[in-house]
N, C-alpha and C positions, 0 to 999 in steps of 0.2 A: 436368562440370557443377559449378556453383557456389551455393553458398545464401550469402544475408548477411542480415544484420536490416535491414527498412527501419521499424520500431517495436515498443517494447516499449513496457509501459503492465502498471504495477504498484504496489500501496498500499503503504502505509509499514506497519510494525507500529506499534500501541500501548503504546510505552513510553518514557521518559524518557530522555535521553542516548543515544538510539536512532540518532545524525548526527549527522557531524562535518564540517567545513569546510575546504579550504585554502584558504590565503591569497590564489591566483588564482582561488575559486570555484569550486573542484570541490566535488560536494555527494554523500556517502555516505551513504548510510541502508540499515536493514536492513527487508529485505521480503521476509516469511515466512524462509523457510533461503537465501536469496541475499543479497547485499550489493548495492546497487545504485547505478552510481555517473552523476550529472549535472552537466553543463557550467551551472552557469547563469549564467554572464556570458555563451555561447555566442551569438552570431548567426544561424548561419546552421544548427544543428543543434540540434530544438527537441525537450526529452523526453529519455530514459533512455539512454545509449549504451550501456552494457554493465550483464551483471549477472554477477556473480561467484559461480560456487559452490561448494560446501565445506564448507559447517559442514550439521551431520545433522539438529539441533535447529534450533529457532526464536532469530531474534539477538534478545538482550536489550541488549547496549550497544557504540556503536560510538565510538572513540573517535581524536584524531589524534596521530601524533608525529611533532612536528616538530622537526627537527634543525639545526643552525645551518651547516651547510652549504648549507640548502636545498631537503633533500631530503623530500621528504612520505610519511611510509607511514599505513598506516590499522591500526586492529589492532579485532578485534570477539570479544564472546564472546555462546555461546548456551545454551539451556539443556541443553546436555548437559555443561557443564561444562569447549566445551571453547577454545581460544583460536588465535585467527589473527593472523596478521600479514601487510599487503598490502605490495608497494610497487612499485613500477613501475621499469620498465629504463630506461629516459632519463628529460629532464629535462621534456619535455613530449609530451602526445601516445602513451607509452611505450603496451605493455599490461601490464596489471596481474595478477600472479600472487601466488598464497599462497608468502610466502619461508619461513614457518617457522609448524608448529602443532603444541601440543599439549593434552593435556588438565590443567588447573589444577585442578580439582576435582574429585574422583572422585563419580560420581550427584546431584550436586546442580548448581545453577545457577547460571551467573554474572550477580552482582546488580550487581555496580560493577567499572571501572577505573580506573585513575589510571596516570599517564607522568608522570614525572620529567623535569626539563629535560638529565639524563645519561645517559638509554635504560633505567634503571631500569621495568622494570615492576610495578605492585600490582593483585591483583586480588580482590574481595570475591565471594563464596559466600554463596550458600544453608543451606550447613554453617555459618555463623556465623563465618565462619574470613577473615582477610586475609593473603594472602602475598604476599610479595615474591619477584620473581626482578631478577637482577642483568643486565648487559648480556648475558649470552650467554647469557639466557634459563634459569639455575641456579636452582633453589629456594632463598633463601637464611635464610628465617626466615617464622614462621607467626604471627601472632598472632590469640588466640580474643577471639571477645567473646562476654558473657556471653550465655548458654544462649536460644536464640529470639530475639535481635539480629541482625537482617539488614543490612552494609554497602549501603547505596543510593545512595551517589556517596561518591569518592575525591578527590581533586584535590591537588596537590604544588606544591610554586613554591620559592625560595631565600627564607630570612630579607634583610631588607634587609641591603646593604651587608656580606652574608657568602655564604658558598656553602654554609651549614648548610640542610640541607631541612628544609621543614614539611611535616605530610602533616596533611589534614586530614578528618575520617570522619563521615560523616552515616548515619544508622544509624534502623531502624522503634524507635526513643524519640527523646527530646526534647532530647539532649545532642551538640552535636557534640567529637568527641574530636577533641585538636591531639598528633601525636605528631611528637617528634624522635631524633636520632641521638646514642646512646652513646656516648663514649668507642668502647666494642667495636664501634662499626659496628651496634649494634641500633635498631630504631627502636623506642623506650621510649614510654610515655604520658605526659605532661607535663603537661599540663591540659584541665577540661572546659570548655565555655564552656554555661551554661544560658542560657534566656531564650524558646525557642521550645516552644508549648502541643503540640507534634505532633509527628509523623514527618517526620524532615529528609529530605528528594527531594535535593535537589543543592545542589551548589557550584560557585564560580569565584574564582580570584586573579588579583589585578591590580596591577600597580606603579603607584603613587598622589604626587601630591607631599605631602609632611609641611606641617603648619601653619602651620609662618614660612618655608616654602617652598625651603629651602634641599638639603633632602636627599627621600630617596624611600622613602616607607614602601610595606608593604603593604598592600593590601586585602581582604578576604576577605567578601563573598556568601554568605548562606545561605538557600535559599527552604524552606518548609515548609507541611506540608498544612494549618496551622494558617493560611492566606492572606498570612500575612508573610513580608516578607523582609528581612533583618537584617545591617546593613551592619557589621562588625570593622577597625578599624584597629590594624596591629602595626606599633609603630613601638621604635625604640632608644634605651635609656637613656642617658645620657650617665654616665661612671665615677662623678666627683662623686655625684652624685644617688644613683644604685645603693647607694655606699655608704651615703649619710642615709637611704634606703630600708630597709637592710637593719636600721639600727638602730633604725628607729623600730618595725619589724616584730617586731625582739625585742624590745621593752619594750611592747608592746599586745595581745597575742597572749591575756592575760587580760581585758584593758576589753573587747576583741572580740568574744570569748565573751559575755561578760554581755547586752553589747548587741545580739547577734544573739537572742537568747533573750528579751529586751524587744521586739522586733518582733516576733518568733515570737506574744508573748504576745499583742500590739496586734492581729496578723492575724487572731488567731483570736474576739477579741472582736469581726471587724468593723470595726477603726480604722485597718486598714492603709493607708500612704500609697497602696503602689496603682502607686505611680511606675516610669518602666523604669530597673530597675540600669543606672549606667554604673561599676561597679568595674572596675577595672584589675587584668587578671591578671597576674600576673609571669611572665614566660617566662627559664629561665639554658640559657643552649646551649655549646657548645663548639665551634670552628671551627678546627682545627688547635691551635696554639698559645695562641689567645686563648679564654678565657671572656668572654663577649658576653649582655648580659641585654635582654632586651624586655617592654614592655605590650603588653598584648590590648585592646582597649575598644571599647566599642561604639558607632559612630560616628552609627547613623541607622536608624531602625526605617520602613517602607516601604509605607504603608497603602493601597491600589488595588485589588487583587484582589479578590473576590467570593470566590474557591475557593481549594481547594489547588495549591502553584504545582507546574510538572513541570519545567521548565528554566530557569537564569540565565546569563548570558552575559555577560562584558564585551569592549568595540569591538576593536577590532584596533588594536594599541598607535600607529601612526602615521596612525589616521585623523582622531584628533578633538586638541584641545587638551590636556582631559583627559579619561580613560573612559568612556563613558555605559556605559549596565546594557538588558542586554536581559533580559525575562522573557516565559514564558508559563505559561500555568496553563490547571488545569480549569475555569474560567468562559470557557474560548474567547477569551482575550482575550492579545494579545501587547500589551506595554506596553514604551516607552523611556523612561527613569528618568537625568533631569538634576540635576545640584546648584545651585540657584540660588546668586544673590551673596552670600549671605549663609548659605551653608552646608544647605542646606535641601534634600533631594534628593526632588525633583515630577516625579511623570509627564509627560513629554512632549507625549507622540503614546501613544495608543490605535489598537490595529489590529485589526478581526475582531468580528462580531456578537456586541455584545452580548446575551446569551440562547441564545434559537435554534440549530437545526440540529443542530453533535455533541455529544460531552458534553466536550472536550477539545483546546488546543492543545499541542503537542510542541516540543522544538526550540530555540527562539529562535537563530536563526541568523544571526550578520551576517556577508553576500555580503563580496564584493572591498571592498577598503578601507571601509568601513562604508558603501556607499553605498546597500546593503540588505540589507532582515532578510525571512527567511524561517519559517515554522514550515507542523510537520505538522497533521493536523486528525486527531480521532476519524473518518471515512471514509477516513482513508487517502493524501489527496489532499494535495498541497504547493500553500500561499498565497505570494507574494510582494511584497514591496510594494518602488517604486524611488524613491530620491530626487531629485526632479526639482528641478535646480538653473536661478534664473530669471536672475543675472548673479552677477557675483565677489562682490558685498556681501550681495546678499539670499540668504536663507535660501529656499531651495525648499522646497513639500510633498512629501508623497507620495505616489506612484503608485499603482492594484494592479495587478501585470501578471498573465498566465495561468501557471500552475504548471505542474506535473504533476498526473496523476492515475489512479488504479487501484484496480481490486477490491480489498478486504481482504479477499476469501475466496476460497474455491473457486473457478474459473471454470468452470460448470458445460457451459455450450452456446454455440456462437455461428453468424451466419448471414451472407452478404453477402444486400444486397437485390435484388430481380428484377434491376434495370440492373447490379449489382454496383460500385456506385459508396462504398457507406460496409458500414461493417461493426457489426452488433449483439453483443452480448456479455450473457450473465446469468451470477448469482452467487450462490453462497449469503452473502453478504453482502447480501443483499434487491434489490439493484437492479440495473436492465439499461441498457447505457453504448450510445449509438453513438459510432463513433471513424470518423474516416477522412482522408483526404491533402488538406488545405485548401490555395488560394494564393490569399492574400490582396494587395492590391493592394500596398501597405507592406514585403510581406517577397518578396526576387528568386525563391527557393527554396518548392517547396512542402512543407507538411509537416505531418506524422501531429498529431495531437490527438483528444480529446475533445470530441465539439460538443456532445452531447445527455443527458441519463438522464431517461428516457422515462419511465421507473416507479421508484417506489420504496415498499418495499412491507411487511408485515408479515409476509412467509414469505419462508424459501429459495426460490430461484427453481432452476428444473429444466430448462426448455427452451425456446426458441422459433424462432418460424418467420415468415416473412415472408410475406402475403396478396398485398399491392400494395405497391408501394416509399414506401407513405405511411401502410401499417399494418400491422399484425402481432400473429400470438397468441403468446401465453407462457402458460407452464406453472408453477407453484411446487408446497410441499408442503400444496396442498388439493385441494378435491374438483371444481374449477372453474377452469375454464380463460379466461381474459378476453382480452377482442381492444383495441387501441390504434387512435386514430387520430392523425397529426400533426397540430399546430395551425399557425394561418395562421404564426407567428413560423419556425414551421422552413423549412417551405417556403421563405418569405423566404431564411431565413439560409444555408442551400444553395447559393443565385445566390450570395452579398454574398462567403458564404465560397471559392466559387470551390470548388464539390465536384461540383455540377450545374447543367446549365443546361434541363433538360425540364420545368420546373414550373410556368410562368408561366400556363398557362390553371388550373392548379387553386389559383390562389390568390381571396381574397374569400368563397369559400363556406365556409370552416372556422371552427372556433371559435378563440376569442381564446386563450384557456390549459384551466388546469383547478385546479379546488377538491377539497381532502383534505378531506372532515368531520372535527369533531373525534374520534369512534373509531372512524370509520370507515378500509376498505382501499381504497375505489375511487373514483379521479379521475373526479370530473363535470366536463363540459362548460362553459365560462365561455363564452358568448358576445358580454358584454361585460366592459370593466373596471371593476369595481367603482368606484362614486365614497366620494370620502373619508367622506361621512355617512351609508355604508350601513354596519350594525352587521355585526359580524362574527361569525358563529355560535360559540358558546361550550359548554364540556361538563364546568363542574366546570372542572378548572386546565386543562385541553386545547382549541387553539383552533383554528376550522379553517386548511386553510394553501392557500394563495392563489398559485397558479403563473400567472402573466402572461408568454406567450413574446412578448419582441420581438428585433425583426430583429438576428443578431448582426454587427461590421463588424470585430470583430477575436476572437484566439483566445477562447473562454468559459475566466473562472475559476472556480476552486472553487467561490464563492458564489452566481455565476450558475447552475452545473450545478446544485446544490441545489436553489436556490428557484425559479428561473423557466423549467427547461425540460420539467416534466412532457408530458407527452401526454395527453386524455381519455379514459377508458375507455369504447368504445360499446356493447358487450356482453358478456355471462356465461354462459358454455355449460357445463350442466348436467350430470350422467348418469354418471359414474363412483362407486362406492362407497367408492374409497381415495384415496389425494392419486394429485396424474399425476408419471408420468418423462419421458412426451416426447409431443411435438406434431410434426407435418406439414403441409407445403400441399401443394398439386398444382402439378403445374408449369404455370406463367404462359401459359393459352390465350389468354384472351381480354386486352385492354388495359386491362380494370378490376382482373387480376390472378387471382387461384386462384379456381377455382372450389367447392373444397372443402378441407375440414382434415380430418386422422385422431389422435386422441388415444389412449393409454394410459395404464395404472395401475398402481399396485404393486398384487402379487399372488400369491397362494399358490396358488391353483386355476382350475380349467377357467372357473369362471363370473364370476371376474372379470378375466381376463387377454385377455378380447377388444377388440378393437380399435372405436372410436365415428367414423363419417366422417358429418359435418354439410358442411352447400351454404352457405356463406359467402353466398349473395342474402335468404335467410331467418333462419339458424342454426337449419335445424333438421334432423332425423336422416336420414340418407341411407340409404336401404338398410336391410338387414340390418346386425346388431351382427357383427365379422368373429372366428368362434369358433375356436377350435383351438389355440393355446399353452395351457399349463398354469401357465405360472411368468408375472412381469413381462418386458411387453415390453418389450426396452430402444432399439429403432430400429426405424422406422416411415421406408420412403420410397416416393414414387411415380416411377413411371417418368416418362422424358422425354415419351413422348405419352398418359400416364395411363391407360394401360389396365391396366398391374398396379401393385400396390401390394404391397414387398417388405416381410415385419418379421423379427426374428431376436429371439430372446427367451432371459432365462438355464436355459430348459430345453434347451438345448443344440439346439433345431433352429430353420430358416427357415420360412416359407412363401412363397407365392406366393400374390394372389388375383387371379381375371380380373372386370373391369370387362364390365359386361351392359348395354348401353346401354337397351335396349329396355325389361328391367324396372327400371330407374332403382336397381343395385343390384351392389357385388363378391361374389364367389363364390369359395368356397376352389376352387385349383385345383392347385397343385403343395407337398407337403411333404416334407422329409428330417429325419425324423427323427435325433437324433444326429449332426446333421452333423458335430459338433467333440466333444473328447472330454470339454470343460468350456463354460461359460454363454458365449454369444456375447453382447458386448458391442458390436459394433458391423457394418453392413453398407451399401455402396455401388452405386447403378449407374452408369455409367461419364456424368459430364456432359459434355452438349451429342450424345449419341451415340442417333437416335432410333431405331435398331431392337431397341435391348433386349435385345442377346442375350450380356452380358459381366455377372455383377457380382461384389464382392466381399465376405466375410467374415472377422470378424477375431474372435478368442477367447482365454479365459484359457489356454486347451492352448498358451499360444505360438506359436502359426501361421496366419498368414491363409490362405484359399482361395480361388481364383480358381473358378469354376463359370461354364458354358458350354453356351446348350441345343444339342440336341441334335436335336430338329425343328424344323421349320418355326412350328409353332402354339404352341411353347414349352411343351408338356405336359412335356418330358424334359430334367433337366438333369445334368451331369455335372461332380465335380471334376478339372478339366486340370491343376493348377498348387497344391504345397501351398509356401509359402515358411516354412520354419522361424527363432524368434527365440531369442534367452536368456531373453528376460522377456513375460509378458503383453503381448499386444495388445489396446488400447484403443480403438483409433479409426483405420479409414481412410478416403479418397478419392480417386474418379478422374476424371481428365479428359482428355480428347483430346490427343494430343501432338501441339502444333504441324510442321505440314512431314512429318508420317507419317503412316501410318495405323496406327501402334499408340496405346499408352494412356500414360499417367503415374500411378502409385500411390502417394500417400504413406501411410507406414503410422505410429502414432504409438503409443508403447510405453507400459509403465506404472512405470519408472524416469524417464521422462521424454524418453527419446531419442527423434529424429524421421528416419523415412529413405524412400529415395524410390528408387521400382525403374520400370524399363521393361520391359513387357509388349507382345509381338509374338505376332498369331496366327498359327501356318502349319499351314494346314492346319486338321484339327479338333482342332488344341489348341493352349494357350498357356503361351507360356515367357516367363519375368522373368530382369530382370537389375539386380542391384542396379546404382545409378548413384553414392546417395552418403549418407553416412551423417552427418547432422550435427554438428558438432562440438561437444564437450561446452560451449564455452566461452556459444553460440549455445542450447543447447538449455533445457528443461525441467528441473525437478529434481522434478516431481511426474509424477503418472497424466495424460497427455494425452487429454483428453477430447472433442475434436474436434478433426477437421480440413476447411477447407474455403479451395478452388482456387478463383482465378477469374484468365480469362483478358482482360486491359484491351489492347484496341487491342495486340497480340500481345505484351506483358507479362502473364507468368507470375510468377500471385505465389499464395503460400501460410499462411494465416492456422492459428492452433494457440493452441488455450487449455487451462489445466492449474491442476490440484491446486494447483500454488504459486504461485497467484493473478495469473499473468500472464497478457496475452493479447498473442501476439506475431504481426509479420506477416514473412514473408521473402522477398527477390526470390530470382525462379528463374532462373540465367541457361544456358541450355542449350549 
């Protein structure tokens, strides 16, 4: 048996220098405790190839080294303090293994790195601390900065026209430190450079031409939260000069004084010029044999941001004439920053809503030869935008194409829908994603994306389940459970996107999108679209937000997901006393879909731990409330022909209820107390198999249970089958195994592993047999928290969401 990925779909973290780039577009980022690496120049392979795991803690910086050979490795560090290094066995294509890790700072976190263009690596702490390790990875010297100074980017490059390093340190104050190299090989402090009102975020160097054009200075980028960004040129003295320099230095060194303390005075009266310093620092180095002096100055201060910036970038040295500057910042906005004719460096190109949506872009990332810039977003999600070139002379705009995208949080539950054609996903990042295998008329291959996010919302989201393949209830942490319907634009977009083709009689009778009040949590129904001179309700600075779904014809990006593919909420079903952990449908009788739902709650006792089944025709209560757990129920499922409705709850036992047609009501009917020896987390009956007489259990005891009735009427059931694990079990499910009449189990751990056993009944019992155990490389590195099978036109495939915010699907090849 074989498993492979056929999509992963996973957020980026929220932090700065968080992705790195190579030169042919491979794009690394860190998400949650995995590294995650994407093609994006790729064609025919859209989204995450692999994700890399290893580090314990969450990655704070990921950064590249590139070697003059050619050869690309990545190196990240996390907040445990501790540091990796990737690189791949061939030149393309290789796979990518951790070549060497260790820990850099003991209990604190790594805030910054820096790579020297000679494998040198530096790396900044939490502890206040910069160390250096040499090529073979040696600690070779430490330097402290003062007491609560946090290093926040690094960045190294050669003085011009020497092989003397500058290391240059942006730190939580206002000063960036430039240090060089000792005599002894120390990297000493040299000078500070003031001028920025805040916390310096990041840097970048760049080789620049010098002013009459002849030689090549440096450049040096400083962005800060203080919304500038502050352009230094280091360029080289010439001997002559150094020495008039030096003399005029020592014979003023008193006027200086005086007159720095007559400004002091003027500032303080109020009469200060006010103006930006362009003094020129002196910088003396030593380069083997020669003493070599430079200025610092400052060449251009960088007004455009709104916020604090998080990332600076300069182009990729053979793409453009000269440099351009990529930034992004917390006002959501990536900006390309040109020097006009006349020296003048002006924003570009603006990319990314102005205002609205997250609180933050990541990144600034320029793709393959600068032909595009990428950044992350506060959700998680990657923008990209392509330079579309219109002949050799003109200047093309630019494009936005679709990204990636993924939970930033937990991935708490996920569902395919009745036809099993797209896949649902909720998070405790508030919002529920559909994803599923698009083929678009445009691209030959089909392939996994995000079409939809249906909700988004003002609580952790818990569960949900699918009614009819055009709505669905979820679950969050409140007391009310709300049902979705799709609006006319999805439907639409289903055909366009090549995912379904069953939907053409239900379109026309849906609503157009849906409206968020301003503080309000529940999408109303739009049933037209607003005209431009309809006011738009307001609440105090909060405005309502106005989702318009239209028909989509190519992948949705990030901004599209955001704003225009809510779903309306049609109802709100009441009656739990706590927030819910999980929801239910019944399985798909009639063509309009379930005819009822089952909810539960957190809970500590008998009276609140029972089970609520409402009739999806009305919403309203079905039956009897279903009593007898004590603790929270954590799974809730109904059988294939709905006559019993199974739950398992963390007081360690199942039950069974029997469905009473007659008084319109379930009825406890079978319980085992104690089934496992710890809180059952999750419970299966075998899909697509309608006589009911297999399901499974799975427990923190480390062991699932296969149980098996044992009459006819199903009053008796028996465990045939315990399968013991190393680690907690989280989540299984089963399904029919093609071409036999046994079953398929997958079981899904709580370290993260995913494995899959074949189950054969003979006789009156049943035996497993593991078939195959997924490979670290492929798996989880959190609590997998569901799993759910579905069988496409005799493709087996296997969907799995977890703790470490992915939701991934895998083919099953038997």
């Amino acid at each position: 048996m074989r498993a492979g990925p056929a999509y992963i779909s996973i957020g980026s973290n929220r932090s700065s220098s968080c992705s790195a780039s190579t030169s042919n577009g491979l794009l690394a980022f860190g998400a949650g405790k995995l590294l995650a690496l994407w093609d994006t120049e790729s064609t025919s392979n859209h989204g995450i190839q692999k994700t890399l795991p290893g580090h314990k803690g969450q990655i704070t910086t990921v950064k590249l080294i590139s070697s003059s050979s050619g050869e690309n490795r990545f190196i990240s560090g996390d907040t445990n303090g501790e540091v990796r290094i990737w690189s791949t066995t061939e030149k393309e294509g290789g796979e990518w293994k951790c070549e060497k890790n260790w820990i850099a700072h003991e209990n604190s976190s790594i805030s910054a790195i820096g790579v020297s263009p000679d494998g040198w690596i530096i790396t900044g702490g939490s502890d206040s601390k910069i160390k250096i390790f040499d090529g073979d990875h040696k600690e070779k010297q430490v330097i402290k900065l003062e007491k609560g100074r946090l290093p926040l980017d690094l960045e190294l490059s050669y003085l011009p026209g020497s092989k003397a390093p500058i290391l240059a340190v942006g730190a939580t104050d206002r000063l960036i430190r430039i240090y060089t190299l000792s005599p002894n090989n120390d990297f000493i402090l040299s000078l500070t450079l003031e001028g920025h009102e805040d916390w310096i975020r990041c840097l970048s160097f760049t080789p620049y031409p010098s002013l009459d054009q002849t030689k090549e200075d440096l450049f040096l980028a400083s962005g800060s939260q203080d919304n500038f960004i502050r352009l230094w040129r280091v360029s080289t003295i010439p001997e002559q000069q150094a020495i008039q320099e030096e003399k005029k230095e020592n014979g003023k060194g008193e006027e200086e004084g005086l007159d720095l303390l007559d400004e002091f005075e003027r500032r303080l009266n109020g009469e200060g010029s006010g103006q930006i310093s362009t003094k020129a620092h002196i910088l003396a180095v030593q380069d083997g044999d020669r003493s070599l002096r430079y200025n610092i100055t400052l060449e251009a201060l960088l007004v455009g941001h709104e916020s604090g910036l998080t990332n600076v970038h300069w182009s990729p040295p053979s793409s453009h004439s000269s440099p351009l500057l990529l930034s992004t910042a917390s006002d959501n906005s990536l900006i390309i920053w040109v020097p006009s004719t006349d020296g003048i460096w002006v924003p570009e190109h603006r990319f990314g809503a102005i205002g609205g949506r997250g609180l933050s872009f990541y990144g600034a990332i320029w793709g393959k030869d600068g032909k595009s810039v990428l950044a992350s977003g506060w959700n998680g999600g990657w923008e990209r935008w392509v330079k579309t070139a219109l002949s050799e002379d003109e200047e093309g705009g630019w494009e936005v194409k679709s990204g990636i995208n993924g939970h930033h949080g937990d991935v708490q539950s996920l569902s395919w829908d009745p036809r099993e054609e797209y896949l649902i996903s909720v998070g405790s990042d508030q919002t529920s994603r559909i994803h599923a295998s698009t083929s678009i008329a445009s691209s030959s291959q089909s392939q996994w994306a995000e079409i939809a996010r249906p909700q988004i919302h003002g609580y952790d989201m818990t569960d949900i389940a699918f009614i009819s393949p055009l709505r669905f209830i979820s679950s969050a942490d409140e007391k009310v459970a709300r049902v979705f319907d799709a609006p006319e634009g999805f439907v639409e977009s289903l055909r366009t996107l090549g995912v379904s083709e069953g939907s053409k009689d239900q379109e026309g009778l849906r609503p157009k999108g849906a409206t968020v009040p301003p503080l309000g949590l529940s999408n109303r129904a739009l049933q037209k679209a607003p005209a431009q001179t309809d006011k738009i309700e307001k609440e105090g600075m909060n405005e309502a937000i106005i989702s318009i779904s239209h028909t989509l014809t190519s992948l949705p990006t990030e901004e599209e997901l955001a704003t225009s593919t809510l779903w309306p909420e049609i109802e709100k079903i009441y009656g739990h006393g706590y927030e819910l952990v999980c929801v239910a449908s019944s399985s798909f009788s009639t063509p309009s879909g379930s005819e009822l739902i089952a909810t539960s709650s957190k809970s500590t006792n008998l009276e609140h731990s029972g089970i609520r089944i409402y009739q999806t025709s009305n919403w309203e209560l079905y039956g009897q409330i279903l009593k007898g757990h004590s603790l929270t129920v954590t799974r809730i499922q109904f059988s294939n022909d709905n006559s019993l409705i199974l739950s398992c709850s963390r007081d360690r036992s199942w039950r069974l209820f029997r469905h009473d047609k007659e008084k319109k009501t379930y009825e406890p009917f079978v319980e085992q107390e104690k089934a496992h020896a710890r809180m059952i987390l999750d419970c299966c009956f075998v899909k697509g198999q309608n006589d009911n007489t297999v399901f499974a259990t799975a427990s923190r005891d480390k062991t699932v249970k296969i149980w098996l009735s044992k009459k006819e009427d199903k009053s008796e059931w028996k465990c045939t089958e315990t399968i013991k694990f190393t680690e907690a079990t989280t989540s299984v499910d089963m399904i029919i195994q093609p071409n036999s009449n046994g079953y398929l189990l997958a079981v899904g751990s709580e370290t993260g592993s995913v494995s899959i056993y074949a189950l054969e009944q003979v006789e009156s019992e049943i035996r497993s047999k593991e078939l195959i155990v997924f490979d670290e490389s492929i798996s989880h590195v959190g609590p997998v928290n569901r799993l759910a099978w579905r069988n496409k036109d005799g493709r087996l495939q296997l969907a799995s969401c977890s703790d470490d915010r992915s939701v991934r699907v895998f083919d099953i090849a038997l």
